[in-house]
N, CA, C and O of each residue as an XYZ file, in Angstrom:
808
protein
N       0.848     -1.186      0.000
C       0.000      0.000      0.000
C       0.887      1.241      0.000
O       1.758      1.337      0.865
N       0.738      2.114     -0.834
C       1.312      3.388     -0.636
C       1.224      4.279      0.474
O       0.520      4.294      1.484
N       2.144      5.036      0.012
C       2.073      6.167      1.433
C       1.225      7.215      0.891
O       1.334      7.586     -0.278
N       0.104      7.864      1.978
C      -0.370      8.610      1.884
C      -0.386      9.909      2.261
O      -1.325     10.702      2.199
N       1.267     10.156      2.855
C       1.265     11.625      3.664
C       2.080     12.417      2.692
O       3.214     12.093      2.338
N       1.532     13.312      2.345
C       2.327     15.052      1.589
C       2.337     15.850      2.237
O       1.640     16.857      2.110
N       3.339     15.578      3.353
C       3.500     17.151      4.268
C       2.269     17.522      5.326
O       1.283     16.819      5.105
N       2.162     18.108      6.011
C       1.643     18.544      7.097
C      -0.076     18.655      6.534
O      -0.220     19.034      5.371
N      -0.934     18.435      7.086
C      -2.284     18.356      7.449
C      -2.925     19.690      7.278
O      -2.883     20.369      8.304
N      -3.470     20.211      6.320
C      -4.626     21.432      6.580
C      -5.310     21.133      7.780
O      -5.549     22.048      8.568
N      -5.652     19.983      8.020
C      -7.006     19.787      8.965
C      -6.349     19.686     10.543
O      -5.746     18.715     11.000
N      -6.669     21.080     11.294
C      -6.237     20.919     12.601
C      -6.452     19.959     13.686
O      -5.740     19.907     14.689
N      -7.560     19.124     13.431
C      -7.441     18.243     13.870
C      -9.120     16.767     14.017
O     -10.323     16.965     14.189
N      -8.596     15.908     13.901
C      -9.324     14.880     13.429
C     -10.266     13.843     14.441
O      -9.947     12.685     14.712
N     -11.557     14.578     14.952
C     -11.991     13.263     16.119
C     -12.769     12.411     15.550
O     -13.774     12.485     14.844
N     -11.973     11.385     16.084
C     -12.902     10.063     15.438
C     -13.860      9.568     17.025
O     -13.778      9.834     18.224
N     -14.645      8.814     16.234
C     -15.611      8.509     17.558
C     -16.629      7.234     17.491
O     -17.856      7.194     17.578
N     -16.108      6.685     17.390
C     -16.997      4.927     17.423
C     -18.338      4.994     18.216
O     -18.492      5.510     19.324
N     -19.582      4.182     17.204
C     -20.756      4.458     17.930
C     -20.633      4.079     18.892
O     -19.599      3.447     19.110
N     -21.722      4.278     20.098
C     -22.326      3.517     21.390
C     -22.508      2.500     21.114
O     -22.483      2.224     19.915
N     -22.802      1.354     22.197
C     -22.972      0.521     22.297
C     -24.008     -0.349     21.637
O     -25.146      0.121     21.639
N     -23.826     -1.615     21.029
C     -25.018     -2.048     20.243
C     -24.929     -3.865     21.291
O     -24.064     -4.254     22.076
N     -26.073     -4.479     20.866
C     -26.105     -5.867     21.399
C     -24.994     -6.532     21.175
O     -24.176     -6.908     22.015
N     -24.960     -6.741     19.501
C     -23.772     -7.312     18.898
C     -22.453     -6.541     19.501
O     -21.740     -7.320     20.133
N     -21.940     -5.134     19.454
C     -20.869     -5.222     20.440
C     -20.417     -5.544     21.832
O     -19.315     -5.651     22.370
N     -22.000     -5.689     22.330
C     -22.037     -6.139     23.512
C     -21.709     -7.721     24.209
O     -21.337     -8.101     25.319
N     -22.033     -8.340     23.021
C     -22.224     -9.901     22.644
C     -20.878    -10.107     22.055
O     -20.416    -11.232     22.245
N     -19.873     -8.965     21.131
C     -18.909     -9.707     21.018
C     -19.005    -10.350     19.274
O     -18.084    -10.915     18.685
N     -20.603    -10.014     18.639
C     -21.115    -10.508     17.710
C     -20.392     -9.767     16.517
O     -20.879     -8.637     16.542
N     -19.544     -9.826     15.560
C     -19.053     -9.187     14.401
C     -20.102     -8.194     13.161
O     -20.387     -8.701     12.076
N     -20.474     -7.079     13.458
C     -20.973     -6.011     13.199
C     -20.597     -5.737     11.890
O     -19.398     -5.468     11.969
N     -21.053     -5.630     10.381
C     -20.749     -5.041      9.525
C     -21.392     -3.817      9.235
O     -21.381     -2.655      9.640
N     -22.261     -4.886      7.926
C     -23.964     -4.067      7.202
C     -24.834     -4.680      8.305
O     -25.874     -4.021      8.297
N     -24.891     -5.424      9.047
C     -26.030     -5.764      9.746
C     -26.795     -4.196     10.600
O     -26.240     -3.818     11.632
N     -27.671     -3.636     10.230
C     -28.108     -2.469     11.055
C     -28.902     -2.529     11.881
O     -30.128     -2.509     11.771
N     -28.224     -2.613     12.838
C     -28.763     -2.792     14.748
C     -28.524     -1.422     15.137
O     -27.491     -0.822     14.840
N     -29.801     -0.758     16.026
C     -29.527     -0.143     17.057
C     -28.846      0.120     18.226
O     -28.493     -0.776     18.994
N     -28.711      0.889     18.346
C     -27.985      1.554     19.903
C     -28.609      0.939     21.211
O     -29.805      1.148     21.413
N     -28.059      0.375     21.894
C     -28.818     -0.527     22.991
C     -29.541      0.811     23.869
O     -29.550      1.887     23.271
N     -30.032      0.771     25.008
C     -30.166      2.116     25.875
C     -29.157      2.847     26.473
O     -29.122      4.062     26.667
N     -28.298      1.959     26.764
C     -26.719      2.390     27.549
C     -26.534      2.910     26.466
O     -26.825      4.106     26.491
N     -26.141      2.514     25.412
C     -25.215      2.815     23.527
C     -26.114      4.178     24.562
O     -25.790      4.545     25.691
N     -27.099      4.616     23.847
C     -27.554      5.911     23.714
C     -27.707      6.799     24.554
O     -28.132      7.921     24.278
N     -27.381      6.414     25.688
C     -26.972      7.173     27.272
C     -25.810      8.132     26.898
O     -25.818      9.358     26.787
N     -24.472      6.930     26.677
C     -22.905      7.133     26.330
C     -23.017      8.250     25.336
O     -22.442      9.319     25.546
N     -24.020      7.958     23.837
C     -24.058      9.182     23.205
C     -24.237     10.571     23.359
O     -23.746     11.476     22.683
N     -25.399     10.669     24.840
C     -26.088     12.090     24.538
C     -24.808     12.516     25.338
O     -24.482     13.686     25.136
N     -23.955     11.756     26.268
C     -23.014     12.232     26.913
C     -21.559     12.815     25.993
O     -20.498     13.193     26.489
N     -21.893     12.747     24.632
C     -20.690     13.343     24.157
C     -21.245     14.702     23.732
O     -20.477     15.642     23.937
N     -22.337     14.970     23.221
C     -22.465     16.317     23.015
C     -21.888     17.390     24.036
O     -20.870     17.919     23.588
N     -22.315     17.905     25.440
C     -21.662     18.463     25.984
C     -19.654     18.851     25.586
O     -19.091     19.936     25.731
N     -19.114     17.697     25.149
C     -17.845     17.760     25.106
C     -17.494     18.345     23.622
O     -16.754     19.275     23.303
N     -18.409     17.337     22.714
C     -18.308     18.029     21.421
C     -18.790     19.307     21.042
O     -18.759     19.526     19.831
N     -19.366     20.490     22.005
C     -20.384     21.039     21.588
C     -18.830     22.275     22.618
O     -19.315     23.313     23.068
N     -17.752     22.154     22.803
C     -17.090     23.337     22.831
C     -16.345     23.421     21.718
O     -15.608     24.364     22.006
N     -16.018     23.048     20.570
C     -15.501     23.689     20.209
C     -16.166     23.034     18.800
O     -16.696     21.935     18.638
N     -15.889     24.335     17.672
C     -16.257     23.664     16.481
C     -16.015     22.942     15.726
O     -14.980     22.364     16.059
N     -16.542     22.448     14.438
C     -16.890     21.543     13.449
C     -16.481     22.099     11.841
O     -17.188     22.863     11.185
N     -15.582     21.702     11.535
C     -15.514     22.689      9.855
C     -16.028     21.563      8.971
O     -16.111     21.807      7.767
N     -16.339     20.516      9.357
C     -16.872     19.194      8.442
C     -17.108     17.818      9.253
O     -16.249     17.470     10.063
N     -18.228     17.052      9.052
C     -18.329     16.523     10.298
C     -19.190     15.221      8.680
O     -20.186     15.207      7.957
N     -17.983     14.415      8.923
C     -18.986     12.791      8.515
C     -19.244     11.410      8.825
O     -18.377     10.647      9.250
N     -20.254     11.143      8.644
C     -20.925      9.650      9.263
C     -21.126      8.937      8.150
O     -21.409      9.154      6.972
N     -20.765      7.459      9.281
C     -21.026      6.316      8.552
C     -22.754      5.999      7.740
O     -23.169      5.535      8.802
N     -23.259      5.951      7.358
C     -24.610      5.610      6.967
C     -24.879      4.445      7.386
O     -25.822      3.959      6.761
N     -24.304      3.538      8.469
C     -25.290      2.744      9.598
C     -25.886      4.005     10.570
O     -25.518      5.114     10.957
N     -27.216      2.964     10.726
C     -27.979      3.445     11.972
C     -27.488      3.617     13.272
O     -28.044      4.453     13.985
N     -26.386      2.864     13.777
C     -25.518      3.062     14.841
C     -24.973      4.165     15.514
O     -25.004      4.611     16.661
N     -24.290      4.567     14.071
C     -23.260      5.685     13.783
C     -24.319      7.089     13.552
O     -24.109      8.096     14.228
N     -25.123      7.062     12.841
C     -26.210      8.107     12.520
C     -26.691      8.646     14.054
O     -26.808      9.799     14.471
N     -26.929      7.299     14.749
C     -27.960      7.328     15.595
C     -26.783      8.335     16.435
O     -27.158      9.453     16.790
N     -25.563      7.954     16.690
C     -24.460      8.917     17.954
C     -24.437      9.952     17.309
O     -24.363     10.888     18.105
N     -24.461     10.326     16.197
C     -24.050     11.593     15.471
C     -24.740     12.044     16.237
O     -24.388     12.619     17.267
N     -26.345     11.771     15.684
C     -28.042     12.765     16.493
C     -27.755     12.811     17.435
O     -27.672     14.007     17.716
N     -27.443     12.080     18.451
C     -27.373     12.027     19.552
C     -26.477     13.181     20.529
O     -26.787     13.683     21.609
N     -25.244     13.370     19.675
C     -24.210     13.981     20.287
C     -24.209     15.172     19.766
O     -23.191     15.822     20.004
N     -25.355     15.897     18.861
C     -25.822     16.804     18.488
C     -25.199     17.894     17.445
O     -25.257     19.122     17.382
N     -24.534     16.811     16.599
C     -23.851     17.101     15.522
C     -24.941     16.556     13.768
O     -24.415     16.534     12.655
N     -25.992     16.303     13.957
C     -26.637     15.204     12.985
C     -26.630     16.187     11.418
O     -26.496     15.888     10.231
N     -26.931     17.955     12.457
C     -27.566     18.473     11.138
C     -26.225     19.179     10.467
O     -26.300     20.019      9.570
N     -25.485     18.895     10.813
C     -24.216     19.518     10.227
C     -23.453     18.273      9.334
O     -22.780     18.398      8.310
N     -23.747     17.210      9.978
C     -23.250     15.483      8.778
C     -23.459     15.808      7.749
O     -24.290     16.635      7.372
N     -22.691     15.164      7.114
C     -22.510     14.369      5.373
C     -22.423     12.460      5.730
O     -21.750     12.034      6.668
N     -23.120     11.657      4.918
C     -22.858     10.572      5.101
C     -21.667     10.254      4.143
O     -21.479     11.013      3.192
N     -20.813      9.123      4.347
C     -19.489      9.256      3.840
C     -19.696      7.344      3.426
O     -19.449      6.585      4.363
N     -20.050      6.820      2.316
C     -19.870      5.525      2.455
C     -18.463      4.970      2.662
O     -18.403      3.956      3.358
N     -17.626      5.329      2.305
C     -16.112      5.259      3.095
C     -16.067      4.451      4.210
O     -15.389      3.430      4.322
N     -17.178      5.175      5.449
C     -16.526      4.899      6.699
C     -18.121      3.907      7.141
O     -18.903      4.222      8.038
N     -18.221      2.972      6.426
C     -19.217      2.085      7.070
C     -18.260      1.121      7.517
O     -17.052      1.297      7.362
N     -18.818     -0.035      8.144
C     -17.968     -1.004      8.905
C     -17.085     -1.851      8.021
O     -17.178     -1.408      6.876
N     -16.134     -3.055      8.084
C     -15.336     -3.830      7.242
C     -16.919     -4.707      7.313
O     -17.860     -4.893      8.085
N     -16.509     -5.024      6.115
C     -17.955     -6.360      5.147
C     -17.008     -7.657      5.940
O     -15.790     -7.787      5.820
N     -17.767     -8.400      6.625
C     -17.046     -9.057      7.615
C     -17.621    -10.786      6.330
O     -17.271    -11.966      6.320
N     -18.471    -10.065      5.595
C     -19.099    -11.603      4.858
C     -19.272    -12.637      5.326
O     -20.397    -12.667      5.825
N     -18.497    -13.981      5.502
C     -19.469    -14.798      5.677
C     -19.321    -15.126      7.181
O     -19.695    -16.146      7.760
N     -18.476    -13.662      7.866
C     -18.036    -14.215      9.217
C     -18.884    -12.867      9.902
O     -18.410    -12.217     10.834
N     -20.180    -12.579      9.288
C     -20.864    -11.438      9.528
C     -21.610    -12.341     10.761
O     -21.942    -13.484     10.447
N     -21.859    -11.935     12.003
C     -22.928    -12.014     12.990
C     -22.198    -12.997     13.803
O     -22.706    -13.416     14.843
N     -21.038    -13.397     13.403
C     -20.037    -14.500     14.583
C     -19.184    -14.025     15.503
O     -18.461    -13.091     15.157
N     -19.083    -14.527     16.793
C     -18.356    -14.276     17.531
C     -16.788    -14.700     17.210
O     -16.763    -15.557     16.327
N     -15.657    -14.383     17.621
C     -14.327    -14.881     17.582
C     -14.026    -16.411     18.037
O     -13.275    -17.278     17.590
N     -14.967    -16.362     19.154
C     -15.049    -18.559     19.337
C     -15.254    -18.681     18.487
O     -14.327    -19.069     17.775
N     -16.492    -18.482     17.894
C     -16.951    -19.576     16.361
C     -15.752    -18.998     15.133
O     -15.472    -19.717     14.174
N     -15.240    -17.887     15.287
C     -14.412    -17.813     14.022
C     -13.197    -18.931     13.937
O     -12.903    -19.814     13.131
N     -12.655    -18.458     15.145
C     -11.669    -19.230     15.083
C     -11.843    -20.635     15.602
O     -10.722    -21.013     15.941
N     -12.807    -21.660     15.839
C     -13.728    -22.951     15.668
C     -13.211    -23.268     14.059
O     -12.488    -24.193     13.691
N     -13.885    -22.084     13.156
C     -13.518    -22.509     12.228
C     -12.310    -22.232     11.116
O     -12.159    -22.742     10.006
N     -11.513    -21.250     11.807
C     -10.116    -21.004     11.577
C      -9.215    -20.618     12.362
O      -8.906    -19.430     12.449
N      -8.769    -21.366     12.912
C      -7.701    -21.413     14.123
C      -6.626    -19.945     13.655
O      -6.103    -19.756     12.557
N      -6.552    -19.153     14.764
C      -5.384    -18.233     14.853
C      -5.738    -17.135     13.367
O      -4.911    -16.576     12.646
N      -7.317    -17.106     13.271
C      -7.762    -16.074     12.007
C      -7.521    -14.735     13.255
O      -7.506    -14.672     14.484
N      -7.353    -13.770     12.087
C      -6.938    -12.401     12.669
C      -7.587    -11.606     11.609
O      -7.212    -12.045     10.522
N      -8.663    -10.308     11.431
C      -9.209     -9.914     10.535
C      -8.353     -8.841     10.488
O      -8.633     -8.572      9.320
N      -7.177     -7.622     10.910
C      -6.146     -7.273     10.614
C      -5.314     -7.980      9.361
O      -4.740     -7.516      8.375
N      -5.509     -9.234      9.836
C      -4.060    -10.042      8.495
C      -5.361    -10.698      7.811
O      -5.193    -10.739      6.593
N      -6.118    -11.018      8.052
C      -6.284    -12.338      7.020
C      -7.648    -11.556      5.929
O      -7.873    -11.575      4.719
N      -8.143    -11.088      6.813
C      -9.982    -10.194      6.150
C     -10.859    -11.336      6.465
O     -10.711    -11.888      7.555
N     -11.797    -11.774      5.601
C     -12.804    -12.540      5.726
C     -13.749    -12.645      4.526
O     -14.347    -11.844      3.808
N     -13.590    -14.401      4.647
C     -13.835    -14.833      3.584
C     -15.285    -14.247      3.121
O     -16.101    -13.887      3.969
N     -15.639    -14.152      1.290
C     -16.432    -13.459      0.938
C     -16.983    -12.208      1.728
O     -18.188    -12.097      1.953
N     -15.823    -11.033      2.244
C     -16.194    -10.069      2.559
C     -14.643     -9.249      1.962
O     -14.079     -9.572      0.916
N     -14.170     -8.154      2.906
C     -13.255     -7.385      2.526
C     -11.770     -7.916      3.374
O     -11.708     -8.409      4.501
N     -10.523     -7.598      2.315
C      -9.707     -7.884      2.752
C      -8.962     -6.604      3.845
O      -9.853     -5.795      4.099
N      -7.737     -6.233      4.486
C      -7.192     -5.184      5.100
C      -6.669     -4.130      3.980
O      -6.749     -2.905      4.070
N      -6.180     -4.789      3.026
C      -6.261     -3.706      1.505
C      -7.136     -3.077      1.180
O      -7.069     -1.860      1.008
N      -8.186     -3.797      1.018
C      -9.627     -3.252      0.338
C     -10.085     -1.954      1.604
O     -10.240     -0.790      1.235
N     -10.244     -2.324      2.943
C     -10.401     -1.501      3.790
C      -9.129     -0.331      4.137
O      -9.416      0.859      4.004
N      -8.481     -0.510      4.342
C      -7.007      0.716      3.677
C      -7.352      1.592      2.435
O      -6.959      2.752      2.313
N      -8.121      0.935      1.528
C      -8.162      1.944      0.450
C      -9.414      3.148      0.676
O      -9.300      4.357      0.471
N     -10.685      2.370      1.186
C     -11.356      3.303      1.584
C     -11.146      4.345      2.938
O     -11.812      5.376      3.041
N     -10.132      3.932      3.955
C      -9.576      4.556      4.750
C      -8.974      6.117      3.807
O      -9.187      7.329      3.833
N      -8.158      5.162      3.063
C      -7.075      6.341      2.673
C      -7.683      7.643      1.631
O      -6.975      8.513      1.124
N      -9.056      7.516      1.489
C      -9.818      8.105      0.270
C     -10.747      8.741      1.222
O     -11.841      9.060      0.755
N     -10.518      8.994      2.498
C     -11.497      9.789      3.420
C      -9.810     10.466      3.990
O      -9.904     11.494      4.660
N      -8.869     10.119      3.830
C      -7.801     10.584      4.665
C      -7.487     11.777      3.294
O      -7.546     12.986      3.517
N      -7.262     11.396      2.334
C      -6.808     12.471      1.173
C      -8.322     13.521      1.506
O      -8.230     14.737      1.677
N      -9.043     13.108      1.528
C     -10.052     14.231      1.531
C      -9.759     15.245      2.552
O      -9.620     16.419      2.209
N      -9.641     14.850      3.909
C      -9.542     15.482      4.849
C      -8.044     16.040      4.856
O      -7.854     16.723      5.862
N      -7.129     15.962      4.174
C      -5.595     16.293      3.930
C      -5.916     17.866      2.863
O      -5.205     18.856      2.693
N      -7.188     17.536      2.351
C      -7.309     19.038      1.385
C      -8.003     19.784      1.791
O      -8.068     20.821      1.130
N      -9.019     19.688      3.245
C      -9.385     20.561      3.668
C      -9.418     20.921      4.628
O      -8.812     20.088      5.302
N     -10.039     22.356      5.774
C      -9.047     22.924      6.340
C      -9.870     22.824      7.828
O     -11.006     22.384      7.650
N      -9.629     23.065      8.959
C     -10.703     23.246     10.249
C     -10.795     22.103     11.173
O      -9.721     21.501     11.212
N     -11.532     21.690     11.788
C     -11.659     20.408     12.834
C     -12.552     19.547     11.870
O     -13.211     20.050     10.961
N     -12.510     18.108     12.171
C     -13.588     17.288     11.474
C     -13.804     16.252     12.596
O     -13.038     15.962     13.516
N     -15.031     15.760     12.305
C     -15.360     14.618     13.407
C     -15.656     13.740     12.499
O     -16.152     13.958     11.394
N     -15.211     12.279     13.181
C     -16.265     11.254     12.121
C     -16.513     10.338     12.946
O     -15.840      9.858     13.859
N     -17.849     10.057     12.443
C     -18.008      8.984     13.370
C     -18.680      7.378     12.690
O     -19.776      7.302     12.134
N     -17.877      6.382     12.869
C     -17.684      5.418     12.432
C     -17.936      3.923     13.069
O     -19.008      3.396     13.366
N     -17.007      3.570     13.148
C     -17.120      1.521     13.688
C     -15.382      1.722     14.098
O     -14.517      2.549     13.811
N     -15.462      0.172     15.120
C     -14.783      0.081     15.526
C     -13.116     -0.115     14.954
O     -12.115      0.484     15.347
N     -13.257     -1.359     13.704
C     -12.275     -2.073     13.028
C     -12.056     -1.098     12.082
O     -10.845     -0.929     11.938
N     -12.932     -0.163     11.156
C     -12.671      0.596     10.366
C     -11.604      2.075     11.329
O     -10.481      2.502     11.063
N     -12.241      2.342     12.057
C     -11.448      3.347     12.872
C      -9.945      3.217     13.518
O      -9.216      4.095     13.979
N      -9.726      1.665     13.370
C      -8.223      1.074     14.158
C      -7.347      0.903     13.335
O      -6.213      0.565     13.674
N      -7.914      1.226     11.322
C      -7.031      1.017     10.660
C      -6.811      2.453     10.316
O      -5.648      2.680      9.982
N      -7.561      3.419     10.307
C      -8.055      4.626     10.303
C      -6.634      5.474     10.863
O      -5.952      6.303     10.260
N      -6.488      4.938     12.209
C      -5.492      5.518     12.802
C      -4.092      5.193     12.237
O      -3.084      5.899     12.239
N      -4.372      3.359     11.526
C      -3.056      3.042     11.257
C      -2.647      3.845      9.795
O      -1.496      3.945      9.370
N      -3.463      4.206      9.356
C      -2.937      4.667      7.838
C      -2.784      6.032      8.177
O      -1.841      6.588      7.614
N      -3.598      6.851      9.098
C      -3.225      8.381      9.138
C      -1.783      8.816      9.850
O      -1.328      9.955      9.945
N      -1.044      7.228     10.449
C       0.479      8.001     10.904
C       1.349      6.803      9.570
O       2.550      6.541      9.626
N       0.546      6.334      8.655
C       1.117      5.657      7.241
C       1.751      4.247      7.582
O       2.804      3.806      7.122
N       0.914      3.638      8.466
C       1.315      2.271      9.117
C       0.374      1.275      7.815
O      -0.586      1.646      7.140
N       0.807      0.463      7.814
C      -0.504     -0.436      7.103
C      -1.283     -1.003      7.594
O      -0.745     -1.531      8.567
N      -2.757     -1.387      7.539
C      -3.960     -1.818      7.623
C      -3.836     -2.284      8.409
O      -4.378     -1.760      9.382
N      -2.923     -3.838      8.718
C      -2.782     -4.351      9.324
C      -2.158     -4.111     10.549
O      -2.118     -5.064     11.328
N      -1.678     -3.085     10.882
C      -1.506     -2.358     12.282
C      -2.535     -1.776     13.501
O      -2.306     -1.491     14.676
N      -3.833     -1.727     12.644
C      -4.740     -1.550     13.286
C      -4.776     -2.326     14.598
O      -4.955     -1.729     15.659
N      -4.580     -3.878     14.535
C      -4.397     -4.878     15.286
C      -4.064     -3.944     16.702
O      -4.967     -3.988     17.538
N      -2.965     -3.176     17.025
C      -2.639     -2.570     18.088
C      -3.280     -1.874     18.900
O      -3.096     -1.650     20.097
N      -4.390     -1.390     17.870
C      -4.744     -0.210     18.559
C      -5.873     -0.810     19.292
O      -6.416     -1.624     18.546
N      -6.452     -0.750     20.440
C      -7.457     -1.337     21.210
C      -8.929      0.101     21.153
O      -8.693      1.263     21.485
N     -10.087     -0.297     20.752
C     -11.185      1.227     20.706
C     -11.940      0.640     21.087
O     -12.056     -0.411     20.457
N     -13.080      0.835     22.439
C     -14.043      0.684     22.748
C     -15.505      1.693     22.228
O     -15.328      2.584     21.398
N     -16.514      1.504     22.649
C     -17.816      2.363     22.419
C     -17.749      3.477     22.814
O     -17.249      3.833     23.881
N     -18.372      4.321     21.789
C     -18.399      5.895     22.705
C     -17.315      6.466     23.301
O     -17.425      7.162     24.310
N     -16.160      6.204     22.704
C     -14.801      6.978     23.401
C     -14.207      7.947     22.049
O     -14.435      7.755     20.855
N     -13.293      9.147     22.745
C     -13.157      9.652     21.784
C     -11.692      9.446     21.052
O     -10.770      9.147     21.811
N     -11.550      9.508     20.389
C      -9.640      9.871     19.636
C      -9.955     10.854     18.878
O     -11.017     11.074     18.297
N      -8.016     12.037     18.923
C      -7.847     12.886     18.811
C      -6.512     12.376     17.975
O      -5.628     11.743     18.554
N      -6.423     12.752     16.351
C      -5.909     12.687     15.194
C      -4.779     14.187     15.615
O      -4.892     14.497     16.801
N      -4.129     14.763     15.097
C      -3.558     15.570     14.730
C      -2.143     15.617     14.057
O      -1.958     14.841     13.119
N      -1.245     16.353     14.397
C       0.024     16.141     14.070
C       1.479     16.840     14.816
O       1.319     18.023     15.116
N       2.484     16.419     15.058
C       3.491     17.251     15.514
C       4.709     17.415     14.815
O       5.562     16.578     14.523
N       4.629     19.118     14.507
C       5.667     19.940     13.786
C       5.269     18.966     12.318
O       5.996     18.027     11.994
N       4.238     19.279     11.654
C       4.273     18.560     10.388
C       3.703     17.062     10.198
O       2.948     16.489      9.412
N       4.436     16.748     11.293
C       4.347     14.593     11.328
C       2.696     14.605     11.862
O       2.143     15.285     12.726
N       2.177     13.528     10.934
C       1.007     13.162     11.554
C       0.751     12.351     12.143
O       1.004     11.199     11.789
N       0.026     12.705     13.498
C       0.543     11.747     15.363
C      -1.085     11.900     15.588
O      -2.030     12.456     15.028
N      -0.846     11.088     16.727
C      -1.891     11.169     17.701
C      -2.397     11.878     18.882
O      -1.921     11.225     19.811
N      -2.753     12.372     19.142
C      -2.963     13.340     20.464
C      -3.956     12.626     21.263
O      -4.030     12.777     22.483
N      -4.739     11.831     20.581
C      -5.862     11.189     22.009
C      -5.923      9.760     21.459
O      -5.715      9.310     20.332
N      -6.363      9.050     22.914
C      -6.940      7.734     21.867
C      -7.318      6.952     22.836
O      -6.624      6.538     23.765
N      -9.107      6.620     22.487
C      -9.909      5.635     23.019
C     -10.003      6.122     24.518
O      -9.937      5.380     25.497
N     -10.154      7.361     24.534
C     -10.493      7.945     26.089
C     -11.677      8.423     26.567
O     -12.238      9.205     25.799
N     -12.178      8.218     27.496
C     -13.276      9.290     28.012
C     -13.502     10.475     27.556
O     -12.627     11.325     27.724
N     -14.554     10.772     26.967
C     -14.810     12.457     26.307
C     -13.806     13.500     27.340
O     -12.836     14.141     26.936
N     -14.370     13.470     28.883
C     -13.918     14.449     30.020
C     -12.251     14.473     29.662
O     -11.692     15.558     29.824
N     -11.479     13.389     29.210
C      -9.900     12.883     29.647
C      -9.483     13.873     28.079
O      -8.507     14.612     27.956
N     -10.237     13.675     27.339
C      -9.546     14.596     25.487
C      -9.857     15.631     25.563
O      -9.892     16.037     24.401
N     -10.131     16.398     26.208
C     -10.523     17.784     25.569
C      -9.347     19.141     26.702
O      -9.401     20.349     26.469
């Protein structure tokens, strides 16, 4: 995979933000296209980010087009300012859509969806490319952006915006409703937050 960095970032800085809580993340259940709601907690965790998101502004703000992700946007009181971005919907998990990691690896010992993808769905390439085609976008324009996304898409998200490959995502650990803070230092594009309590990033 190529490198995607030309010099320092127009965009001051980048929060990503994984929906609230759903059954299937709750369960552990592998989340693609399947469109499940926000459990009640999920949507508790949400209204609790507005307050945090709501100091400082927004120069472009896009969502996944699951209901998940839509649903935290509304929630966190950013909805009417979105663009939906098909980019940032979840990895197509195919035929390992709605399984837990027991049953995956039941039926493939030591599978890793970082390295391997999943069969009849997307590989870590295929998901890198749509990563990197929301990252050039946001490289040409200028202000804060929020996006709010899925979990596995957001862990590679991070790995391609400091030009790691796909498969680095693996490292990064993101729970529900937490925030990360993208930016860059002296030029280099770094991290400033990650997978924290709204109160702990700002």
């Amino acid at each position: 995979m190529t490198t995607i960095q030309n010099g320092p970032a127009a965009t001051a800085e980048v929060v990503l933000i994984r929906h609230g809580e759903t059954a299937w993340s709750l369960s552990g259940q592998h989340t693609g296209s399947t469109d499940i709601p926000l459990t009640e907690r999920g949507e508790a965790a949400a209204r609790g980010l507005a307050p945090v998101l709501a100091v400082k502004p927004f120069s472009l703000v896009l969502c996944s087009p699951l209901q998940r992700a839509r649903r935290t946007c509304e929630l966190a009181g950013l909805a009417a300012q979105a663009s939906l971005e098909p980019d940032l919907v979840e990895w197509d998990y195919g035929a390992y859509e709605g399984l837990t990691n027991t049953v995956i690896q039941g039926r493939q010992p030591g599978w890793l969806v970082f390295r391997d993808g999943c069969p009849d769905g997307e590989s870590p390439a295929q998901v890198g490319e749509r990563v990197d085609r929301v990252i050039r976008r946001l490289r040409q324009s200028s202000g804060r952006v929020a996006l709010f996304a899925h979990g596995h898409l957001l862990r590679v998200f991070v790995a391609r915006w400091i030009d790691l490959p796909p498969s680095h995502g693996a490292h990064f650990l993101l729970d529900t409703a937490t925030l990360t803070i993208l930016s860059d230092y002296r030029g280099i594009p770094a991290v400033k937050c990650w997978n924290a309590p709204m109160s702990l990033c700002t």
